[in-house]
C-alpha positions, 0 to 999 in steps of 0.5 A: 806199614810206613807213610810220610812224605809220600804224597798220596797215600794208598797208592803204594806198590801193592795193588789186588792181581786181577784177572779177566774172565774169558767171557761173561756168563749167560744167564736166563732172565725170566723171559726166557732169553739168555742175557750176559752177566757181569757180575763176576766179571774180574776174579780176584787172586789176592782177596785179602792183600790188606787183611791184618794191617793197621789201617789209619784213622779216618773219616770225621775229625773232631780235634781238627773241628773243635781246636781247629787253629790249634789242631793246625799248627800241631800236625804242621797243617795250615790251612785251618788258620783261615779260620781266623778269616771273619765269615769264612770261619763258621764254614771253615771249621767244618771244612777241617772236621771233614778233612783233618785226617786227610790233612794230617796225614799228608803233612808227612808228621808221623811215620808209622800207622801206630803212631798217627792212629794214637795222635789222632785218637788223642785229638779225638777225644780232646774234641769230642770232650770240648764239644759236649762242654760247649754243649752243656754251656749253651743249654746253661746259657739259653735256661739262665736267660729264659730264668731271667726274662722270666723273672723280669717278665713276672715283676713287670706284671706285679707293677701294673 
C-alpha cells in the first residue's frame, strides 16, 4: 500500500459495495404496533476489504508534541515553526500532538506504510522518553526549591 503526494489520503479507489435493501424491516414494539427498523438497512458485500493491510500510525503524536520545530522540519512539515511565535506556542505545541500524524502524512515524505509507521513509531518513542525527563525534571525542581524555602524558612525562626 503506497501513499505519498496524494493529497487525501483514504480516499483511493477501493471503496466497501454497498447495497440497499428492498425495504426495511418491520418489527413490533412493545405496543404492539409494527414500527420500520433501519438497523440493517445497507448489506455490505465486501465486509473486510481493509482486512490485513498495514494501517498508518495515528491518533496523538508525541515527537510532533515534544520536538515540535524539530519534528517539523524532519518530515518537511512547517506549520510547527510557529511554535517559535511568543504566546501562540503554549497552544501550539499541543496543536502538533494532535495533528503530527496528519501533517506528516500529508507531506508526501514516505512512500509506503512500513516506512512512515517506523518514522513515526521513532519520534514517538523520542518524546514520550523526553517528556517523562521533563517530568522528572520538574518534580527535582518543585522538591529542591521547597528543600530550600524550607530550610531558609528554619533559620529565620532560630534568628528571632
Amino acid at each position: 500500500m503506497e501513499f505519498g503526494n496524494n493529497n487525501g489520503y483514504n480516499q483511493g479507489n477501493v471503496q466497501p459495495n454497498y447495497q440497499p435493501a428492498q425495504q426495511p424491516n418491520l418489527q413490533k414494539n412493545t405496543q404492539g404496533s409494527e414500527q420500520p427498523s433501519y438497523q440493517n438497512q445497507y448489506v455490505e458485500r465486501t465486509p473486510h476489504y481493509n482486512q490485513g493491510r498495514k494501517q498508518p500510525v495515528s491518533g496523538w503524536s508525541w515527537g510532533a508534541f515534544m520536538f515540535s520545530w524539530a519534528w517539523g522540519i524532519g518530515n518537511k512539515c512547517y506549520l510547527p515553526l510557529l511554535v517559535f511565535v511568543p504566546i501562540l506556542n503554549w497552544f501550539w505545541v499541543f496543536v502538533c500532538g494532535a495533528k503530527g500524524h496528519d501533517w506528516a502524512r500529508e507531506s508526501g515524505l514516505y512512500q509506503t506504510v512500513e516506512e512512515y509507521n517506523a518514522a513515526m513509531n521513532s519520534w514517538n518513542r523520542a518524546g514520550k522518553v523526553m517528556f517523562f525527563i521533563m517530568l522528572g525534571l520538574i518534580a527535582f525542581y518543585i522538591l529542591f526549591f521547597v528543600f530550600i524555602f524550607g530550610m531558609v524558612g528554619l533559620s529565620l525562626n532560630e534568628l528571632y
